[in-house]
C-alpha positions as CSV (number, residue, x, y, z in Angstrom):
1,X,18.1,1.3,-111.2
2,X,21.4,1.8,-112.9
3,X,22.5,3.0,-116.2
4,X,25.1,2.0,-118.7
5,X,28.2,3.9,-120.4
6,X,30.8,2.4,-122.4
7,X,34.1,4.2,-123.8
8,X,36.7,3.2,-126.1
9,X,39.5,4.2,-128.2
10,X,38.6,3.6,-131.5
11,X,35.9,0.8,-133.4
12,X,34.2,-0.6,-136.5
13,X,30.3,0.4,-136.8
14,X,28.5,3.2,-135.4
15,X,29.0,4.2,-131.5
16,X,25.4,2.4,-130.8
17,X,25.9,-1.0,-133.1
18,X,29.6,-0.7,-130.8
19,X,27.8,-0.2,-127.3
20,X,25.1,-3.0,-127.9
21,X,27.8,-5.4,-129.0
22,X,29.9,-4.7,-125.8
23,X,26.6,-4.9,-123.6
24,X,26.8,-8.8,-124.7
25,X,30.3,-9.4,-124.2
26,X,31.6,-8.6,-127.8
27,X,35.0,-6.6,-128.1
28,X,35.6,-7.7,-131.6
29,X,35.9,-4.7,-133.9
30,X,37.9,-2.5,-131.4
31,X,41.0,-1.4,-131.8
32,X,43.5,-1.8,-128.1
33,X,44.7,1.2,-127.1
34,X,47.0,1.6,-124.0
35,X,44.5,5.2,-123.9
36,X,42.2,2.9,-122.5
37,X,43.9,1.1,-119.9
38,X,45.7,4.3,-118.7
39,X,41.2,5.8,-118.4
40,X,40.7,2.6,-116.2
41,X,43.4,2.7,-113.9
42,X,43.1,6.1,-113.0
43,X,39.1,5.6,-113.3
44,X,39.8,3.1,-110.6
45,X,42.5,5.2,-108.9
46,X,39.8,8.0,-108.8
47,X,36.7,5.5,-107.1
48,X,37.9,2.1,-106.1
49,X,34.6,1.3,-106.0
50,X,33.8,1.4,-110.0
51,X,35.3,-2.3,-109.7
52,X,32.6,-3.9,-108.9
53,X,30.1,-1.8,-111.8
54,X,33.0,-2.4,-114.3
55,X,33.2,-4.3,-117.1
56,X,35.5,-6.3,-118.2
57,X,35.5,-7.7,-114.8
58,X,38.7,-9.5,-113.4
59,X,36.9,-12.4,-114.2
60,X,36.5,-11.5,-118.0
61,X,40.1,-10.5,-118.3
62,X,41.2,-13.8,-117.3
63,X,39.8,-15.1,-120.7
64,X,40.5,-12.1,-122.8
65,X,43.1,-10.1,-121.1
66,X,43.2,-8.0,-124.1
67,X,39.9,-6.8,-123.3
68,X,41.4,-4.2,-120.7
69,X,42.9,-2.4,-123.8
70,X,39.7,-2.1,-126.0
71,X,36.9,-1.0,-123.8
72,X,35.4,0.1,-120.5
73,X,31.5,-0.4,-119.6
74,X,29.9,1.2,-116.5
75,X,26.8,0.1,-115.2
76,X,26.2,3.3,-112.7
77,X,23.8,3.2,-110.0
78,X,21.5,6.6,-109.1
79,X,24.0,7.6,-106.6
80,X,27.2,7.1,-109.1
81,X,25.7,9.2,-111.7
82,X,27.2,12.1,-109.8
83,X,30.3,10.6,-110.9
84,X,29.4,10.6,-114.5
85,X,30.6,14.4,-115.4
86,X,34.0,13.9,-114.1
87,X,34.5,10.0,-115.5
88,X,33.5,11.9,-119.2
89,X,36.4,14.1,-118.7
90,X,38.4,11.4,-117.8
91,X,37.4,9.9,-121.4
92,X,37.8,13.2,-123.2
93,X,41.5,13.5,-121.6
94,X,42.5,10.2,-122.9
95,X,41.2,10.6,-126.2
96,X,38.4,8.2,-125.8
97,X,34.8,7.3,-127.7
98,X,31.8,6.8,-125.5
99,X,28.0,6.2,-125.4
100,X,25.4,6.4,-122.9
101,X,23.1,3.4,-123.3
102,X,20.4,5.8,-121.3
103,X,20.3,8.9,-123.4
104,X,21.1,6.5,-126.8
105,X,23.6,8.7,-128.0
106,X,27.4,9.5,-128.0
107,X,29.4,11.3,-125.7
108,X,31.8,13.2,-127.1
């Protein structure tokens, strides 16, 4: 079982219309931000491990390498939840948007 969280800096629609349109791969309507990039390299500075539960992937950002400035997606498993206090004030520090596809609402 695992649960999803996205974050970003800032976007066009509501935080849920934004989350469902980045669960399918669809960054259009957010705004890069280097805020985002600096929340995923210490995200994976923090936990090397978020690489493989993070999206975009490597992959991804070979297509789009803009990508890495718009969003973040987590797909946490049970045990990474512990995680998920300390990665929303990571997102809180730099300034960032987020929603918890599990609870269906924002985190602020």
């Amino acid at each position: 079982m695992s649960s999803d969280f996205s974050f970003w800096k800032q976007g066009v629609g509501d935080p849920e219309e934004i989350f469902d349109r980045l669960a399918e791969g669809d960054a259009s309507g957010l705004t890069p931000s280097d805020d985002v990039m600096r929340f995923r390299e210490e995200l994976l500075g923090l936990w090397p491990e978020m690489k493989d539960v993070l999206e975009p992937s490597d992959f991804d950002l070979e297509e789009s390498p803009e990508d890495a400035l718009k969003y973040v997606l987590l797909t946490l498993s049970v045990r990474q939840l512990d995680y998920l206090p300390q990665v929303i004030e990571l997102a809180k520090k730099h300034g960032l948007c987020g929603f918890s596809g599990v609870a269906g609402e924002p985190m602020r």
